[in-house]
DSSP file (Angstrom, degrees, kcal/mol; ACC not computed):
  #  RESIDUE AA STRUCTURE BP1 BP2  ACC     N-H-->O    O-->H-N    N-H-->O    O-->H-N    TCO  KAPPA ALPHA  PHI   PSI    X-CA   Y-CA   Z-CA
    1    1 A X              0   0    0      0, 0.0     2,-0.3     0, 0.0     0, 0.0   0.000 360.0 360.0 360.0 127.2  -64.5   -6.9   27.3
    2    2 A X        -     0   0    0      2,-0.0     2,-0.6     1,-0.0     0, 0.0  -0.651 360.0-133.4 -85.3 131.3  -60.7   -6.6   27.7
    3    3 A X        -     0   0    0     -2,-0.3     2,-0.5    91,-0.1    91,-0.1  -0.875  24.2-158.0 -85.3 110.2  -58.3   -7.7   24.3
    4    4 A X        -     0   0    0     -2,-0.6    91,-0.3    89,-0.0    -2,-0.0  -0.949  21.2-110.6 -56.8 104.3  -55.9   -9.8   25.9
    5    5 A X        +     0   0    0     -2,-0.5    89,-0.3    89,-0.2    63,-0.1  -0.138  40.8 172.3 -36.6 117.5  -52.4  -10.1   23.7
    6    6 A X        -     0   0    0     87,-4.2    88,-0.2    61,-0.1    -1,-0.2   0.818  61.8  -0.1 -97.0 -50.9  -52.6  -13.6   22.6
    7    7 A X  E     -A   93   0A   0     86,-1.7    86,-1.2    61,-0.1     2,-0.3  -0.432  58.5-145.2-131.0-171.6  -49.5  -13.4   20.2
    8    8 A X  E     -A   92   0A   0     57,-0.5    57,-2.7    59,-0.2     2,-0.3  -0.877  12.0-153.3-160.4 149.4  -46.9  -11.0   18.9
    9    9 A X  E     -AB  91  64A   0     82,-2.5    82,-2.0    -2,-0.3     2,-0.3  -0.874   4.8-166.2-113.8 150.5  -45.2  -10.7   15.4
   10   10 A X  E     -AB  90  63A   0     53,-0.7    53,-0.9    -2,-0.3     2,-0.3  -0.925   5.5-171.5-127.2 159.0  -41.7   -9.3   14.2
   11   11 A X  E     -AB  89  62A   0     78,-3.0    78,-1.5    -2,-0.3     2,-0.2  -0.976  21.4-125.5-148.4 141.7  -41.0   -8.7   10.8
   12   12 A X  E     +A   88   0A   0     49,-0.9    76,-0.2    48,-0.5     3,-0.1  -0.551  27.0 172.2 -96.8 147.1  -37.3   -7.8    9.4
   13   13 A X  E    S+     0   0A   0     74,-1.8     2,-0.4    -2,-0.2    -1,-0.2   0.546  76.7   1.0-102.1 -75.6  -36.9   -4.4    7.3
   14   14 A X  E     -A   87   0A   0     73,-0.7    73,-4.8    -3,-0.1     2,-0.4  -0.978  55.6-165.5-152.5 169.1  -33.6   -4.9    7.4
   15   15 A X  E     +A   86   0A   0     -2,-0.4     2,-0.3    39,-0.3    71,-0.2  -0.955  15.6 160.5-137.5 129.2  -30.4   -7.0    8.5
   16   16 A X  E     +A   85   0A   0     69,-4.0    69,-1.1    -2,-0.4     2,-0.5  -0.775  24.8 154.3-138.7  94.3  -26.7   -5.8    8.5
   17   17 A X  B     -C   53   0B   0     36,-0.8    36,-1.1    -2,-0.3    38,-0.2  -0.954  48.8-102.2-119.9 124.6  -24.9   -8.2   10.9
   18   18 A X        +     0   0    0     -2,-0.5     9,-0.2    34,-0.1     8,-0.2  -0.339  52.9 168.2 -41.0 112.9  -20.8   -9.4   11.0
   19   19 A X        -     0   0    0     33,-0.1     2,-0.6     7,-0.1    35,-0.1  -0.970  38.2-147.6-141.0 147.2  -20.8  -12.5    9.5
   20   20 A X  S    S-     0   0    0     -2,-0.2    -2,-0.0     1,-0.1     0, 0.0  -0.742  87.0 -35.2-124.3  74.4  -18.0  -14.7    8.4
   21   21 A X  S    S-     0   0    0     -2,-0.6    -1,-0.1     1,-0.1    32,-0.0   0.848 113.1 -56.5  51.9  69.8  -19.5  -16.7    5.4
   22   22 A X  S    S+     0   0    0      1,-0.1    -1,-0.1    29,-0.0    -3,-0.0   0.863 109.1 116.4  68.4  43.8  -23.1  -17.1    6.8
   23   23 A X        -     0   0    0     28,-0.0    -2,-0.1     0, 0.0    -1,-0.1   0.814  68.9-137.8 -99.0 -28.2  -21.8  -19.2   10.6
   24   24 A X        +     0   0    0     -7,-0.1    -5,-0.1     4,-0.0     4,-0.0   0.942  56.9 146.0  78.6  50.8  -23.0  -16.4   12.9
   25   25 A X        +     0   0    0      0, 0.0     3,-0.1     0, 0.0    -6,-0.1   0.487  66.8  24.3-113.6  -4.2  -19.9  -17.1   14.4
   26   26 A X  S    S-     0   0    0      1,-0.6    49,-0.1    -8,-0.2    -7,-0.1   0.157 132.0  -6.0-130.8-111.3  -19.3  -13.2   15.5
   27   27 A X  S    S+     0   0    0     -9,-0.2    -1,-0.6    49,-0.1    49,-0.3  -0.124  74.9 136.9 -86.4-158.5  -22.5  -11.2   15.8
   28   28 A X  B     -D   75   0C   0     47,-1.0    47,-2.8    -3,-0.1     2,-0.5  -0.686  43.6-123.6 154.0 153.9  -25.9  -12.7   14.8
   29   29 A X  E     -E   51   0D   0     22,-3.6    22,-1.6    -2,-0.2     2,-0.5  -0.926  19.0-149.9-126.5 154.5  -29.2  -12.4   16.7
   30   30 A X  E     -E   50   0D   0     -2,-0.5    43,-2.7    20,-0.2     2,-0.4  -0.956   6.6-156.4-132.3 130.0  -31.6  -15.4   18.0
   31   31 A X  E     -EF  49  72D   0     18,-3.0    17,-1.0    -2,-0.5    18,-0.6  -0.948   5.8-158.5-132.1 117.0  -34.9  -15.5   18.3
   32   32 A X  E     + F   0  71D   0     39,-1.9    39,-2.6    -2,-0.4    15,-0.1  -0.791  15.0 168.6 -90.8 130.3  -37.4  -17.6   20.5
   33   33 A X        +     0   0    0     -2,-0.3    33,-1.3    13,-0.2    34,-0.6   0.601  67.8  64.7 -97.8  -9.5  -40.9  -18.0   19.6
   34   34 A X        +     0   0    0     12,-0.5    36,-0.1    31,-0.2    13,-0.1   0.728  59.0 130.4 -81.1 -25.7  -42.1  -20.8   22.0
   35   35 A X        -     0   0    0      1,-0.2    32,-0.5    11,-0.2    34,-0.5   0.112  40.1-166.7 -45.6 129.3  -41.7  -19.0   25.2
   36   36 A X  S    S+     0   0    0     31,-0.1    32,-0.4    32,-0.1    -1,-0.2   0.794  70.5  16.0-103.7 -45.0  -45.3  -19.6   27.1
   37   37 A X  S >  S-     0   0    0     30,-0.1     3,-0.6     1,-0.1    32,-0.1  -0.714  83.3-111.0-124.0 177.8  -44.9  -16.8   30.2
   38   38 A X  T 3  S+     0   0    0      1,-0.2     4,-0.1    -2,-0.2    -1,-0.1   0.839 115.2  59.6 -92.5 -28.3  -42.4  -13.8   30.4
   39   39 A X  T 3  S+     0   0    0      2,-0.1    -1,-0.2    -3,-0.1     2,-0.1  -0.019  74.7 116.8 -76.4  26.9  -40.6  -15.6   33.3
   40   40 A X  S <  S-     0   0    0     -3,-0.6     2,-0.7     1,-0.1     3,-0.1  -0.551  80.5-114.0 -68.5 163.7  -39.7  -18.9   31.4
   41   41 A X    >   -     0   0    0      1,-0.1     3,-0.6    -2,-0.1    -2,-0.1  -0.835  25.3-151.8 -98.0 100.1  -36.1  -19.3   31.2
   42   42 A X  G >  S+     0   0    0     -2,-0.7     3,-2.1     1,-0.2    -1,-0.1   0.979  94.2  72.5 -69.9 -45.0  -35.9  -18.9   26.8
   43   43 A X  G 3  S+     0   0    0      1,-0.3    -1,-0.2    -3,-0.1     4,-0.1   0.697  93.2  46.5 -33.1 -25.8  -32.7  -21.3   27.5
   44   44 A X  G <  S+     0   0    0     -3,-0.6    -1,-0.3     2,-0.1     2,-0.3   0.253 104.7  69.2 -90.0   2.7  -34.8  -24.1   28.3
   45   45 A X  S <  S-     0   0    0     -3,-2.1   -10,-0.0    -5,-0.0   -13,-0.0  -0.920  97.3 -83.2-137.1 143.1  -37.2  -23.7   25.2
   46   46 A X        -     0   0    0     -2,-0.3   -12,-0.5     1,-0.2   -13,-0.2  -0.312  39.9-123.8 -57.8 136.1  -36.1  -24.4   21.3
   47   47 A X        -     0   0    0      1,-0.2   -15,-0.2   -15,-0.1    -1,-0.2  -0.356  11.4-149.8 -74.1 160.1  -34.4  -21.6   19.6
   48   48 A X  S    S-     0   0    0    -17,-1.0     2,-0.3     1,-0.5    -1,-0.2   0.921  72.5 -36.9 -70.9 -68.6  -36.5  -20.5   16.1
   49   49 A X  E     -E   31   0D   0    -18,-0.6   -18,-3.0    -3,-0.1    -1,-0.5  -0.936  35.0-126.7-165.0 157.5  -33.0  -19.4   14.7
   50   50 A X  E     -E   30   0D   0     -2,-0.3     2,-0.4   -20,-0.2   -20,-0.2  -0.890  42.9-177.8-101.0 135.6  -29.4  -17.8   14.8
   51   51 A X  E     +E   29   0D   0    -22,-1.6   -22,-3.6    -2,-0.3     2,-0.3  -0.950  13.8 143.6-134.5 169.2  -29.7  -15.3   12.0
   52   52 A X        +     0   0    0     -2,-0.4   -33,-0.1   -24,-0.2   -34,-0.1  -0.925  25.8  78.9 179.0 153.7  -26.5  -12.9   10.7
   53   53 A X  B    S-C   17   0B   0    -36,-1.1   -36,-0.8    -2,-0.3   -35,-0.1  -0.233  88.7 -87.9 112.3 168.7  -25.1  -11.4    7.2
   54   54 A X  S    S+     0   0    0    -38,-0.3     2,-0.7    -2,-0.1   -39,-0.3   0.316  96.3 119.2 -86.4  -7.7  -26.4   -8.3    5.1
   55   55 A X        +     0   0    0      1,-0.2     4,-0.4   -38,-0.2    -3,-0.2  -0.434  37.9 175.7 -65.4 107.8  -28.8  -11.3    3.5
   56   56 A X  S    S+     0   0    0     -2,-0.7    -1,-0.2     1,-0.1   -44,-0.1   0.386  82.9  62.7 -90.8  16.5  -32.8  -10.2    4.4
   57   57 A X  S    S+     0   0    0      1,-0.1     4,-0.2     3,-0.0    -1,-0.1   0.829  95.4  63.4 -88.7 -49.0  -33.8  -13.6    2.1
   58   58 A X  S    S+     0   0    0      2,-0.1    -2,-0.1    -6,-0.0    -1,-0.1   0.780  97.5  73.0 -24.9 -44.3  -32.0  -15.4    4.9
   59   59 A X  S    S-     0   0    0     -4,-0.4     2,-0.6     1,-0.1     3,-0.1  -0.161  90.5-111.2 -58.8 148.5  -34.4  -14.2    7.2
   60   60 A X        -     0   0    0      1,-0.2   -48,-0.5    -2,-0.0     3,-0.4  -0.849  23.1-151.0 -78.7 122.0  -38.0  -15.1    7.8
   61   61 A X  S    S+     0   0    0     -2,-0.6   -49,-0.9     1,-0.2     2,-0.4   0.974  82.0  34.3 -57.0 -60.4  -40.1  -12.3    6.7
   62   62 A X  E     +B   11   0A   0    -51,-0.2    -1,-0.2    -3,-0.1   -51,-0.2  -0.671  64.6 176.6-112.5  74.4  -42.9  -13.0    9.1
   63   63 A X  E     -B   10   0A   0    -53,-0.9   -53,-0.7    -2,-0.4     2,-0.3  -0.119   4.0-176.3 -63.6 132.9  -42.5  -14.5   12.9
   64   64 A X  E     -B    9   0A   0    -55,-0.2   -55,-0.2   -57,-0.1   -31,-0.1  -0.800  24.8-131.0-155.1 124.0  -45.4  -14.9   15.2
   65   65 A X        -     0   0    0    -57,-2.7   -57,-0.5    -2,-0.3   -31,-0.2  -0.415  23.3-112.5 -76.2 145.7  -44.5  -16.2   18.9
   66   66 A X  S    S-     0   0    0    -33,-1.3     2,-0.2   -59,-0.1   -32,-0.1   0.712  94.6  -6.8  -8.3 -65.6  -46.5  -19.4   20.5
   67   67 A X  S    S-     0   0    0    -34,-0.6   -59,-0.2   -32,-0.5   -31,-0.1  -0.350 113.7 -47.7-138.7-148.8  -48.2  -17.3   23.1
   68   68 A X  S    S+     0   0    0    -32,-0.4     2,-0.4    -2,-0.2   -61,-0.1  -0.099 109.0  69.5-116.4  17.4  -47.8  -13.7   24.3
   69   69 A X        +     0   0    0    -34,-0.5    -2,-0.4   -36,-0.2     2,-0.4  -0.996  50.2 177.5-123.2 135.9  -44.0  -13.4   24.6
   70   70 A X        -     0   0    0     -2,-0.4     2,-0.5    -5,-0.1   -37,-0.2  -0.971  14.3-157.0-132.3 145.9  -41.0  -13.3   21.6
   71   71 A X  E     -F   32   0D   0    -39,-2.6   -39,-1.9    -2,-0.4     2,-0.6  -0.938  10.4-174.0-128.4 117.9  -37.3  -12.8   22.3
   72   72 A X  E     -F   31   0D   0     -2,-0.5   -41,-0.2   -41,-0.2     2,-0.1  -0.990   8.2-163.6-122.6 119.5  -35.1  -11.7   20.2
   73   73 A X        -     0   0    0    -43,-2.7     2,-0.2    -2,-0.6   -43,-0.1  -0.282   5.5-158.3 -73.4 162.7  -31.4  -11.7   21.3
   74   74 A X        -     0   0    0    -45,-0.2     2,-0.4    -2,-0.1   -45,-0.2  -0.732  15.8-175.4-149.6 114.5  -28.5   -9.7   19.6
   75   75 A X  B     +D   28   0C   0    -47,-2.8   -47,-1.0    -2,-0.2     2,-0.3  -0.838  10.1 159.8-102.3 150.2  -25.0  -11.1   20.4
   76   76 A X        -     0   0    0     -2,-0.4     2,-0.1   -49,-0.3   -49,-0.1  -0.931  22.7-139.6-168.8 140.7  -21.9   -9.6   19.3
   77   77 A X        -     0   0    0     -2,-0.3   -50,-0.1     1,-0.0   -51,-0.0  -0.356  24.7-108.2-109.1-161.3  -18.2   -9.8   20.3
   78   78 A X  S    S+     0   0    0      1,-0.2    -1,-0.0    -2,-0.1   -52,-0.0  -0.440  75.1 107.3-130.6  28.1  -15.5   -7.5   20.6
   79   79 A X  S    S-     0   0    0      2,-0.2    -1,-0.2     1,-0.1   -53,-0.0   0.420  92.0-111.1-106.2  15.2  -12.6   -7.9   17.6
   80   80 A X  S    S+     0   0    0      1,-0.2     2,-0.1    -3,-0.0    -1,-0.1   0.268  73.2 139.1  97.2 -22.7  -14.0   -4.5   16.2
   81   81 A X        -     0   0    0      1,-0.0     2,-0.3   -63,-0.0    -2,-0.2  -0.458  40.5-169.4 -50.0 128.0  -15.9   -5.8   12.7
   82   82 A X        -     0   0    0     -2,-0.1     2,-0.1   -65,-0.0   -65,-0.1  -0.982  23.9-177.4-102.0 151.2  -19.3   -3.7   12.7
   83   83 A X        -     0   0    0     -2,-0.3   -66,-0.1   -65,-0.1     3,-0.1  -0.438  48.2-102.3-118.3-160.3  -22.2   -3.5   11.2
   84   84 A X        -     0   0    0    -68,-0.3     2,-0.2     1,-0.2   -67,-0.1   0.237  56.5-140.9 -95.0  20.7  -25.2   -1.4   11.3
   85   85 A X  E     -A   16   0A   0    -69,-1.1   -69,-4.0   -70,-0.1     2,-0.4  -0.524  44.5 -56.1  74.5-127.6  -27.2   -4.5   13.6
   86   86 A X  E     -A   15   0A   0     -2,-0.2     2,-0.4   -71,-0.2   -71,-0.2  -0.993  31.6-138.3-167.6 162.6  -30.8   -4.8   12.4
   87   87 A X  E     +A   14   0A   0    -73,-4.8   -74,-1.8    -2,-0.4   -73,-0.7  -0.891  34.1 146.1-113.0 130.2  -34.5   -3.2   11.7
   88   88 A X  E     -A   12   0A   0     -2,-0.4     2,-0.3   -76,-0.2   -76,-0.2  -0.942  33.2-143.4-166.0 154.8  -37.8   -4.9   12.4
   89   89 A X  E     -A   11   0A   0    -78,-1.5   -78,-3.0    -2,-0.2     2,-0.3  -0.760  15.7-155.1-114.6 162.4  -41.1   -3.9   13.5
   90   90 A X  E     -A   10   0A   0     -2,-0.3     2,-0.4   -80,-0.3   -80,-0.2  -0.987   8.3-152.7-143.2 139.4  -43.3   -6.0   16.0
   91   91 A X  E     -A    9   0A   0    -82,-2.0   -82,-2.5    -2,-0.3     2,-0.4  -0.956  14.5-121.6-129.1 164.5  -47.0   -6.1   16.3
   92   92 A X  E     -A    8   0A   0     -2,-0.4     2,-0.6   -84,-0.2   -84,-0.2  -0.653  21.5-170.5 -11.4  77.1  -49.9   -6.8   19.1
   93   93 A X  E     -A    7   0A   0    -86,-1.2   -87,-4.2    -2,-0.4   -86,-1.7  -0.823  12.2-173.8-121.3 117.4  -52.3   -9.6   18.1
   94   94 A X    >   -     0   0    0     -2,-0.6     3,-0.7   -89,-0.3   -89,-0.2  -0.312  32.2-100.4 -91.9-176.9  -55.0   -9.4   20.6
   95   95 A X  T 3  S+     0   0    0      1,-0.3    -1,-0.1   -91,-0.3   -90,-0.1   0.487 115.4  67.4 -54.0 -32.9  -58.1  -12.0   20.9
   96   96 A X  T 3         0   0    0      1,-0.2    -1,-0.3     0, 0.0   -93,-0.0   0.207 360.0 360.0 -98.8  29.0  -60.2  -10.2   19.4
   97   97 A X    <         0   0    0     -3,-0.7    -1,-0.2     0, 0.0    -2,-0.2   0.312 360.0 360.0 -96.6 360.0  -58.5  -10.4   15.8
């Protein structure tokens, strides 16, 4: 019997993103959990969140997408501000869990 991937989880370690008093208005990353196939268009589907800042409380510790795709975006412009981005692990959760 084949374990089809039903879901997938991310979980933050850590987050060091350019932020200008928590707007996400320079980098910041966005993450969809609803996304139903790997060819939806994630524009069309409710973001989870914008997240940004050195804050990991900000964050959600534990994510787990709809169905069998998650997207996690990372946007960031160009005025030079960096940070070191962000750490997170993602896992598998087949049908037979």
């Amino acid at each position: 019997m084949q374990n089809l991937i039903q879901h997938l989880t991310i979980e933050f370690d850590e987050c060091f993103i350019f932020a200008i008093y928590h707007r996400c208005t320079h980098d910041f990353i966005d993450i969809y959990t609803e996304i139903e196939h790997p060819d939806h268009d994630y524009i069309e589907v409710p973001i989870q969140g914008r997240y940004c800042g050195n804050d990991l409380s900000r964050l959600p510790h534990l994510l787990m997408s709809k169905a069998q795709t998650l997207i996690v975006t990372f946007d960031s412009n160009d005025d030079g501000d960096t940070e070191r981005g962000f750490l997170g692990s993602y896992q598998f959760i087949s049908n037979g869990m």
